[in-house]
N, C-alpha and C positions, 0 to 999 in steps of 0.2 A: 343346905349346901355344905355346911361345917362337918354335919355329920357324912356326908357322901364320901368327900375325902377323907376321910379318917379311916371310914371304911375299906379304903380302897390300898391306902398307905398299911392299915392289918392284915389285910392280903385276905378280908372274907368271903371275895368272889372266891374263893379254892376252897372254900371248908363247910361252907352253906349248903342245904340240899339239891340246888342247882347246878352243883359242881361239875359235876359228870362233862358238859357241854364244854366248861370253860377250858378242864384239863383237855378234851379230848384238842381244842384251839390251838392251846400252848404247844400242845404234842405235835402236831401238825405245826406251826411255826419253828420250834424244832429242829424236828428231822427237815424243811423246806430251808433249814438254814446250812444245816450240817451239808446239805446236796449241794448248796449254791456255795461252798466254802469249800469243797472238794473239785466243782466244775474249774473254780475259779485259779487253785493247785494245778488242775494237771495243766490247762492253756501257759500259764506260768512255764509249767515246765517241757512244753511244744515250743513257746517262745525262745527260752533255752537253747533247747537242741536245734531249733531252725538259726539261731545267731552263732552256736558254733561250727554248722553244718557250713553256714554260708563263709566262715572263715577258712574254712578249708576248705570250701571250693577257690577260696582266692590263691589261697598257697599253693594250690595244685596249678590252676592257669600261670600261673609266674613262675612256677617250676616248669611248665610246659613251653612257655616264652623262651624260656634260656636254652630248656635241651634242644629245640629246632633252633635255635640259634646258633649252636655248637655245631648239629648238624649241617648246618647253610656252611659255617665255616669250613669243616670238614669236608664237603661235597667239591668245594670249588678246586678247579683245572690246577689251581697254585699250589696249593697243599698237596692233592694227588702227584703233580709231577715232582715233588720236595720230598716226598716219603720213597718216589719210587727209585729218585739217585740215587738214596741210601741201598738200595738193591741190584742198583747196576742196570736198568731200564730208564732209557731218556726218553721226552718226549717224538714224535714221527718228526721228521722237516719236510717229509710230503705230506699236502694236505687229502683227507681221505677222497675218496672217488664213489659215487651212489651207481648201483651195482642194478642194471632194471633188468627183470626178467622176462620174456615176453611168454605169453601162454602162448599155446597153439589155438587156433579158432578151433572150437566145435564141430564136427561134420555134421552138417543136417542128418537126418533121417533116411532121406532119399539118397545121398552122397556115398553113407555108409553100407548101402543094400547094394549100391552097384561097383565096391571094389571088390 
C-alpha cells in the first residue's frame, strides 16, 4: 500500500510502459475541461448582454411613458385652443353639426333597361 502511493505521488503512471493510455486520459480530460471553461465564458457573457439588454428595454418603455404623456398633453382641446390665440383663431361658439349624406338607391337591373 506504502509503495502504491509513493508511486502514485512520483507520478509513475506517466513514465512506465503503460503510459500511452494514461496520457491519452489526461489529454482528453484536458481538452473536456478547456471545452467546459469556454461553454461556461461565453453563457457568462449571454448573461451579460441579456442584463444590459433588459436595462435598456426599461429606459426605452419609460422613455416612451413620458413622450405619450407629453403627447396626451399636447393633444388636449386646452392647449390646442392656447396655442391658437396666439395666432389669432378662437375656439367656434357653435357647436359642429354632422353633415349625413344620403346615397341614391341603386336602380335594379330591370329599372335601368327601361329608362
Amino acid at each position: 500500500m506504502k509503495g502504491k502511493i509513493y508511486n502514485i505521488l512520483k507520478a509513475r503512471f506517466l513514465v512506465n510502459e503503460d503510459a500511452t493510455k494514461n496520457w491519452r486520459f489526461i489529454v482528453f480530460l484536458i481538452i473536456l475541461a478547456i471545452i467546459m471553461i469556454a461553454n461556461t465564458h461565453r453563457f457568462e457573457q449571454k448573461v451579460f448582454k441579456i442584463a444590459d439588454l433588459s436595462d435598456e428595454v426599461k429606459e426605452l418603455r419609460s422613455e416612451f411613458v413620458d413622450r405619450r404623456s407629453q403627447l396626451m398633453k399636447l393633444k388636449m382641446e386646452s392647449t390646442i385652443s392656447k396655442k391658437m390665440e396666439a395666432r389669432g383663431i378662437f375656439p367656434s361658439q357653435v357647436p359642429p353639426v354632422k353633415i349625413k349624406v344620403k346615397q341614391p338607391k341603386e336602380k335594379s337591373f330591370f329599372q335601368k333597361l327601361w329608362q
